[in-house]
C-alpha positions as CSV (number, residue, x, y, z in Angstrom):
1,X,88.6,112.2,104.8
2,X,90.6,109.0,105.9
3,X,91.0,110.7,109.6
4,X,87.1,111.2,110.1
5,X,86.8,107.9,108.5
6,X,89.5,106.2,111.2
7,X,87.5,107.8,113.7
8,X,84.0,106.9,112.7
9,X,85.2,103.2,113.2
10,X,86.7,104.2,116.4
11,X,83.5,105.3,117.5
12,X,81.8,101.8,115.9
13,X,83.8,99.4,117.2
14,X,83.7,100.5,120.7
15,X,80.1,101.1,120.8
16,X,79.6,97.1,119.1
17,X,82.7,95.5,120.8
18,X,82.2,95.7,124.7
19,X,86.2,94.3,124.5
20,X,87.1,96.6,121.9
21,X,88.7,99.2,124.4
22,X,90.0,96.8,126.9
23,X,93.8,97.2,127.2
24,X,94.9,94.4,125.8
25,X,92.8,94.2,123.3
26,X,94.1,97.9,122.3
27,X,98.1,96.5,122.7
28,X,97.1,93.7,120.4
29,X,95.5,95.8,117.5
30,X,98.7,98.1,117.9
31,X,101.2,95.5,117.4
32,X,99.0,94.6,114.5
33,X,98.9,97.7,113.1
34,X,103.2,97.9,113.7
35,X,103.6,95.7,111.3
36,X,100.6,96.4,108.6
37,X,102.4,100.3,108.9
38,X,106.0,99.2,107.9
39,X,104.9,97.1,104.9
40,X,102.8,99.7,103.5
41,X,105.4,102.4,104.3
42,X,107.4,100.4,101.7
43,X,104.6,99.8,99.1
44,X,103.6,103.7,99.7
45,X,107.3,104.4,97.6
46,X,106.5,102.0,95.1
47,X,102.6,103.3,94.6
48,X,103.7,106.6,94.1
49,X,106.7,105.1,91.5
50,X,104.5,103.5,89.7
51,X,105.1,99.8,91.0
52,X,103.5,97.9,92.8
53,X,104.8,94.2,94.9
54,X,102.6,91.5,95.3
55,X,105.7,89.1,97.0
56,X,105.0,90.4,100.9
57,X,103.1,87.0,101.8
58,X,106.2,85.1,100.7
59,X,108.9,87.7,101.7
60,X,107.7,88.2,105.4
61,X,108.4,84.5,106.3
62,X,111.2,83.9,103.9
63,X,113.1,87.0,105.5
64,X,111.9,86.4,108.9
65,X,112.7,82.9,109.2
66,X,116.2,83.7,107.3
67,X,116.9,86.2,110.1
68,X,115.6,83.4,113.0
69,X,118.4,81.1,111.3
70,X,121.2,84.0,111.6
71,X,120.2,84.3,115.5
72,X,120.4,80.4,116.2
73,X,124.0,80.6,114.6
74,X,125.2,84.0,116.1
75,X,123.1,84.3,118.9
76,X,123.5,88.2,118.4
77,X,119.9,89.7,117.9
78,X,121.3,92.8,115.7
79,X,123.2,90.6,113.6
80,X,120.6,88.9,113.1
81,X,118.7,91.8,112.2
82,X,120.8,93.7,110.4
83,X,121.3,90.3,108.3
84,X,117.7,90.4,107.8
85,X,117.6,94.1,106.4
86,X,120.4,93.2,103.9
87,X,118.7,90.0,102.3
88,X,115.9,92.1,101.7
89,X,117.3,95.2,100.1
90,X,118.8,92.6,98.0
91,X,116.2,90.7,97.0
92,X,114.3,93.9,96.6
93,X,117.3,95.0,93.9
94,X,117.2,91.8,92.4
95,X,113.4,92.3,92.0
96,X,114.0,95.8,90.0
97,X,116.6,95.5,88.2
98,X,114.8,92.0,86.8
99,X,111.5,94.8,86.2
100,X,113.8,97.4,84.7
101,X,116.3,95.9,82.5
102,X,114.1,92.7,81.2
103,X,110.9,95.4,81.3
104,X,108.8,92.6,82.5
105,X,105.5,93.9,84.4
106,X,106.3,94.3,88.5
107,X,102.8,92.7,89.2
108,X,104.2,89.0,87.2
109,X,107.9,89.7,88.8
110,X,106.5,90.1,92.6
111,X,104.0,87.0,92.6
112,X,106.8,84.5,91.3
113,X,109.1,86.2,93.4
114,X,106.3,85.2,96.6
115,X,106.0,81.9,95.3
116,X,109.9,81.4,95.5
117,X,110.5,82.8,98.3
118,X,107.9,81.2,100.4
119,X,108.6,77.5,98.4
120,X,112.5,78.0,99.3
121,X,112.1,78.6,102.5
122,X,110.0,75.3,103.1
123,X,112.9,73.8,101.6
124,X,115.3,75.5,104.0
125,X,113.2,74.7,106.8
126,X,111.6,71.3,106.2
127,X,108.5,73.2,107.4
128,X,109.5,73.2,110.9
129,X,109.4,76.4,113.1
130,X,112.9,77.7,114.6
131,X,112.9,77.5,118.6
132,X,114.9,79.0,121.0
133,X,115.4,82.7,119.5
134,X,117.0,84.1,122.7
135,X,117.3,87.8,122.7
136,X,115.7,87.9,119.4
137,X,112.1,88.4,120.9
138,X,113.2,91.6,122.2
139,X,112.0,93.2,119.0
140,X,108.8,92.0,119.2
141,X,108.2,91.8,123.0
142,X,110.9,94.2,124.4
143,X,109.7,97.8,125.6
144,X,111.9,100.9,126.4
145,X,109.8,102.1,129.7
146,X,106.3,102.2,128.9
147,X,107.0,101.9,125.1
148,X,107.1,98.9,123.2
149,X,110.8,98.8,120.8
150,X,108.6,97.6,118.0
151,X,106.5,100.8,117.8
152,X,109.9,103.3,118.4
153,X,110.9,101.1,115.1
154,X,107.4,101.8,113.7
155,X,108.1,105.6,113.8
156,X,111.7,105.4,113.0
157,X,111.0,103.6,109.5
158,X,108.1,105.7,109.0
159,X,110.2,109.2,109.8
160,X,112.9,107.9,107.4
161,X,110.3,107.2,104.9
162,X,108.9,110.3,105.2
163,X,111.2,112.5,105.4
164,X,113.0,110.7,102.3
165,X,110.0,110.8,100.1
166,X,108.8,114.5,101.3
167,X,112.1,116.2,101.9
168,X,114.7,115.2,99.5
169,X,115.5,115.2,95.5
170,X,115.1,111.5,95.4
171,X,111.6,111.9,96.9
172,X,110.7,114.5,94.3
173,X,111.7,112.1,91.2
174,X,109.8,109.2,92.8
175,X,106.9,111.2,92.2
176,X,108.0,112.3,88.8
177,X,109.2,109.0,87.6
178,X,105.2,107.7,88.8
179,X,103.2,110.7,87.8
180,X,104.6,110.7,84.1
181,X,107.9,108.4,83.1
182,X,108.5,109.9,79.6
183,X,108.3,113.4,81.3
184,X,111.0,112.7,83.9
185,X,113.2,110.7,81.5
186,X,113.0,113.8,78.8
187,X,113.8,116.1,81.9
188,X,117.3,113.5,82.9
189,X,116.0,111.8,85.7
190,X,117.3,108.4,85.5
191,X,113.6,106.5,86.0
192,X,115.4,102.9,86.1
193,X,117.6,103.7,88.7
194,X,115.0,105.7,91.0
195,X,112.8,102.1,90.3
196,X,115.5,100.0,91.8
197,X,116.2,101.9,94.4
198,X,112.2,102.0,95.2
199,X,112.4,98.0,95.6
200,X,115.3,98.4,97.6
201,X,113.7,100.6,100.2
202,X,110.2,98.5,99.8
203,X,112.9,95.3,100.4
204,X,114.7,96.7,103.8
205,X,110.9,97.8,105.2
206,X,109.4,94.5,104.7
207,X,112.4,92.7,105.8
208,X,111.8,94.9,109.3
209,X,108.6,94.3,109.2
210,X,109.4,90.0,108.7
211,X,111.7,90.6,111.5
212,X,109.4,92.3,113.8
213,X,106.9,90.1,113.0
214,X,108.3,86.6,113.7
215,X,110.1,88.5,117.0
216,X,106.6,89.1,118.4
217,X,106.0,85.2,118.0
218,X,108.6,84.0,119.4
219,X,109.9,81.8,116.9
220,X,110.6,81.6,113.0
221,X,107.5,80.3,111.4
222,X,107.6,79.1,107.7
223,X,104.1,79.2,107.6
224,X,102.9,82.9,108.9
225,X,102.5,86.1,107.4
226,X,99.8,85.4,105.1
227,X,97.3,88.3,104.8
228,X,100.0,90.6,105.6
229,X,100.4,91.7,101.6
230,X,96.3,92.6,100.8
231,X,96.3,94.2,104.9
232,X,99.6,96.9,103.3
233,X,98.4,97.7,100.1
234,X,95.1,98.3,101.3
235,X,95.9,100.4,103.9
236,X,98.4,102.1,101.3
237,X,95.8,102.4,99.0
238,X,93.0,103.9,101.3
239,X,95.5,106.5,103.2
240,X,95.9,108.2,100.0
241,X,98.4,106.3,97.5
242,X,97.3,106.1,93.6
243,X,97.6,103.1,91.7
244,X,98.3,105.2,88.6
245,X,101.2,106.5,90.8
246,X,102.3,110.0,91.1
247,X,100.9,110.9,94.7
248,X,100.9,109.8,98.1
249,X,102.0,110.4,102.1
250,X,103.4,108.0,104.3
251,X,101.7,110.0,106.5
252,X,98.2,108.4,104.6
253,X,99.8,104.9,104.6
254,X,99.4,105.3,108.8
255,X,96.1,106.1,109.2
256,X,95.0,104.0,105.9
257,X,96.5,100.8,108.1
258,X,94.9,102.1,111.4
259,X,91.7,101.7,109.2
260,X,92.5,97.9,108.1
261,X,93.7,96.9,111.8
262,X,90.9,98.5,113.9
263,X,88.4,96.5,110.9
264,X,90.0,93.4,111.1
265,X,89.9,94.0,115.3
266,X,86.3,94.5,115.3
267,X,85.1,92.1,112.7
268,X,87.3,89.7,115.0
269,X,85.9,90.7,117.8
270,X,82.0,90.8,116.6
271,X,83.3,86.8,115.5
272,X,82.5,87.6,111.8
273,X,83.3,84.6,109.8
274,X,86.9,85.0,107.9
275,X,85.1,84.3,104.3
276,X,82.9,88.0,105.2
277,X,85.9,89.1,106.3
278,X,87.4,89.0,103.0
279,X,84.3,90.4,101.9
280,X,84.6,93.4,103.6
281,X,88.3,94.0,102.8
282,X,87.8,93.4,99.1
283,X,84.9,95.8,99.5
284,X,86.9,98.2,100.6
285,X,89.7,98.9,98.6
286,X,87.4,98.4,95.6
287,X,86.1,101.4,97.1
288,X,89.3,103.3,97.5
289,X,90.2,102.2,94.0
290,X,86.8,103.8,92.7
291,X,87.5,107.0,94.8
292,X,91.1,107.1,93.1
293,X,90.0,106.6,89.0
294,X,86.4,109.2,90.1
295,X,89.8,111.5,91.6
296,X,91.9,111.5,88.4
């Protein structure tokens, strides 16, 4: 349903958009879409768990910015990549193990964790962008022959995701722990532990996703990423992913934030004010959200 969906406003926004199919219009909405995909690849783990992470709009330029600061100092873009991964596979087992031990609700947990994160970083920063990244950009900017590096990450992250959720034991007690809790813990699954490690991989995918992000930009801005958070778990939500938790694809996640970036293209493009624009993203995952409770 979501495919013949994807390509109904394929079919739209070219007929509407004269621009729509130019090609750089097209590279634009993809590196869009690169980064609305590895968010909601990570928010696809904790749907099906059971969670859910309202902290991406603070974590993108908290991590991002963190990992523009580790380049300036090492001037080594993998360091500072790989520095950026383990601050948010960190954070993100901070965040569960605060949700699983204190059993406060994920949804209050995430939205101070934003507000933190995108407060401290102001501090860190004074509010002022980082310049002169180096190397850094080639995350964002880089390409491999014809092939941008940022979408070969795109398809790495989401074949680890995939594979991991679809293909392995861990996978199959995500699902359990989210489809029924007291089931999986009267059957010895450890549910807290599968949780934490859920917020760790959701952590590592948004911290690639910051890094990506702020690469493509060419500097580390404490002020962008906002959006980003709504964009995900939208697209998560449309390409198949429950809020009651228990079932969903990566595979969904994909074509669910293929839907959100070729909308938010061709609203753009048709110069639809921002406030309808919220209008029409609101309306839609109202809709997805009616689909899912009508489904169960």
């Amino acid at each position: 349903g979501v495919v013949v969906l994807l390509a109904v406003l394929l079919v739209v926004a070219a007929v509407l958009c004269l621009n729509f199919t130019k090609i750089r219009n097209l590279q634009n909405l993809l590196r869009q879409i690169v980064t609305i995909t590895i968010i909601a690849s990570g928010a696809c783990f904790m749907l099906v768990c059971g969670q859910i992470n309202m902290a991406y709009d603070g974590l993108i330029p908290c991590i991002g910015c963190m990992s523009c600061i580790i380049m300036v100092h090492t001037q080594n873009p993998w360091v500072a990549l790989f520095g950026g991964l383990l601050l948010g596979g960190l954070i993100g087992y901070i965040v569960g193990t605060i949700v699983t031990r204190l059993e406060i609700p994920a949804f209050l947990v995430t939205l101070a964790v934003s507000s933190i994160a995108s407060g401290g970083i102001m501090v860190i920063t004074g509010g002022i962008k980082i310049n002169d990244l180096g190397s850094f950009t080639m995350f964002g900017k880089g390409s491999i022959g014809p092939v941008w590096i940022s979408v070969l990450m795109m398809f790495l992250a989401m074949i680890i995701c995939h594979v991991l959720l679809t293909k392995s034991s861990f996978g199959r007690k995500v699902y359990a722990v989210g489809g029924n809790r007291s089931a999986a813990v009267a059957s010895g699954i450890d549910a807290g532990k599968i949780i934490r490690t859920v917020y760790v991989i959701d952590g590592m995918t948004t911290a690639l996703a910051a890094v990506l992000f702020m690469s493509r930009l060419g500097s580390g801005q404490p002020t962008a990423g906002q959006g980003y958070a709504f964009d995900a778990i939208t697209g998560a939500v449309v390409g198949g992913c429950s809020i009651y938790g228990g079932s969903g694809s990566v595979l969904g996640c994909l074509v669910g934030a293929c839907i959100v970036g070729v909308l938010n293209n061709m609203l753009n493009l048709l110069n639809v004010s921002s406030y309808w624009q919220n209008v029409f993203s609101g309306a839609i995952i109202l809709m997805a959200v009616l689909i899912d409770i009508a489904t169960k």
